[in-house]
C-alpha positions, 0 to 999 in steps of 0.5 A: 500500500502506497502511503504519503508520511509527513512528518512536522515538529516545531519547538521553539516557544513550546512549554511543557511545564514550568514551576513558578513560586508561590504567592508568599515568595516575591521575586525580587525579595522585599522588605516583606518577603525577604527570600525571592526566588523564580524558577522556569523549566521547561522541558519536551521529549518526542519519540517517532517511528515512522515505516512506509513507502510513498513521499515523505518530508519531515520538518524538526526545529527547537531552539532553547536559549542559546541553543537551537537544533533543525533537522529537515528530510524529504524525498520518495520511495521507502523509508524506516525511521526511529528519531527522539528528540528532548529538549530543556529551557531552565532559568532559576534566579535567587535573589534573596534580601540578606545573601548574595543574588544566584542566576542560574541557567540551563538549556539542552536539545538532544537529538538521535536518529537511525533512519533507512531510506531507498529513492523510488518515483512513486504515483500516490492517488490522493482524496476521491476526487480528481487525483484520486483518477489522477494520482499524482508523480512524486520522483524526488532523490533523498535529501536530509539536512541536520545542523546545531548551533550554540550561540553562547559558544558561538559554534555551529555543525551542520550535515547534509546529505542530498541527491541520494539514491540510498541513505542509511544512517544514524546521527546522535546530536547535543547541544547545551549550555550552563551559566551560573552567576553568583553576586561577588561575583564567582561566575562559570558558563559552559558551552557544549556541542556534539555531533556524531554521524555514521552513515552510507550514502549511495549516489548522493552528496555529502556536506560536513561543516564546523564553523567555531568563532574567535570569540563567544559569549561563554564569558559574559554575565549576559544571555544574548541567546534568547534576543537574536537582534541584539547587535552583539549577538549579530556581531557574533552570528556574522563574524564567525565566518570572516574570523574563525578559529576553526572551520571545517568544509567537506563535500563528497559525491558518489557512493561513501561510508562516512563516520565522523565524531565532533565535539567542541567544548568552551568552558570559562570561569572567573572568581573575584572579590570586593569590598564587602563594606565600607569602600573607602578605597573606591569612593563609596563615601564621596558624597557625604557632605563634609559636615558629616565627615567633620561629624561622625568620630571613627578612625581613619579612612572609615567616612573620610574616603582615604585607603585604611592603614592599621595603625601602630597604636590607637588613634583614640586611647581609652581615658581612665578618670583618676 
């Protein structure tokens, strides 16, 4: 039996769940509710298995803050397909009124695929109307495209395989990142990107891409994945391709077995204290008036404005009356 399979899934603004604070927190604290917290996960998982002969054309996209992941295929003839897709969006902000501030943040996409597929012009009759009499000729060679990009890392992988007469193959693809940003500030942001591929291609076209910016974002207390107009965000969309520091470009027509196993990882860390109090040293008194100054009595360096030196000896001894 002849059968016409689509298959589409788009996830990009799609939640699945999400867990908010209640109603006695208050994000951020107050002076009435000192512990403020949010929290937003959302999180997807999609399993498909797909048989059949006829013409088919599957559509997947998602994208999770600086991540995003789209898979594309069509073509005719006989295709088995096994493919799961999962997905996490988390942003966790702490903001309590007597402790240090935490964002925390978190984004994932998963994506595994074992699919078979053999070309054949194919004649699907459609409805009961006129191409039910007529049905209609679908001839299309196979084509299937997969690409990951992490724009907090700014990478990008990216595998294609068209004009086929036969694919099968099996591609594992991850994507995530991590952010975690505590006021002092002690900040580490990970961006990670991984594409495994194992495949045979008959009488086709294959492309392998990898595309790694000179710079990225895995350093900034910002996420500037989640707002693609941002003119930093294009900078870095843009410049990777005029100023990369890796870059990968392979084609390969003809009959081929290809493996390939891609991992980039861009960690980054940075720890620095200050002055919990009292910045003398850095002007957190500057405004006080000078009748204050010549006001409050206390040693040096504390309302005055000038760096603190312990001293040798008391700046005001005790007096013992007689």
């Amino acid at each position: 039996m002849l059968a016409l399979i689509v298959a589409m899934v788009l996830v990009a603004l799609t939640g699945c769940s999400a867990a908010w604070p209640s109603k006695e927190v208050s994000f951020p604290a107050t002076t009435s509710y000192v512990n403020g917290y949010m929290e937003s996960n959302r999180t997807f998982d999609f399993e498909q298995s797909v048989q059949g002969n006829g013409y088919f054309m599957a559509y997947i996209y998602a994208q999770a803050g600086n991540t995003a992941l789209k898979n594309y295929a069509h073509g005719s003839g006989s295709l088995t397909s096994e493919a799961t897709l999962t997905y996490q969006n988390l942003d966790r902000k702490t903001h309590n009124a007597y402790s240090d501030y935490n964002d925390f943040a978190q984004d994932c996409i998963q994506f595994k695929e074992d699919v078979s597929m053999v070309y054949a012009p194919m004649r699907i009759a459609i409805g009961n109307g006129y191409y039910a009499a007529n049905p209609v000729d679908y001839s299309s060679l196979l084509k299937e495209k997969t690409w990951i990009k992490n724009y907090l890392a700014g990478t990008s992988m990216h595998h294609e395989v068209e004009y086929a007469h036969a694919l099968d193959k099996e591609l594992e693809a991850v994507v995530k990142d991590k952010t975690n940003l505590t006021y002092d500030p002690e900040y580490q942001g990970v961006g990670y990107t991984q594409m495994k591929v194992n495949e045979d291609m008959t009488d086709g076209k294959a492309h392998i891409g990898v595309l790694q910016a000179n710079t990225d974002f895995t350093g900034s207390y910002d996420k500037f994945g989640s707002d693609w107009s941002d003119p930093q965000v294009a900078g870095l969309k843009n410049g990777a391709w005029y100023n990369p520091s890796i870059e990968i470009d392979e084609d390969y027509w003809g009959t081929y077995h290809i493996e390939k196993n891609m991992t980039l990882e861009v960690p980054y860390y940075v720890k620095q204290t200050s002055d919990d109090w009292l910045p003398c040293c850095f002007g957190g008194f500057d405004s006080m008036t000078t009748y204050d100054k010549k006001a409050f009595k206390s040693a040096t360096g504390v309302f005055d404005c000038t760096c603190f030196k312990a001293p040798t000896q008391a700046q005001f001894p005790r007096v013992y009356n007689q």
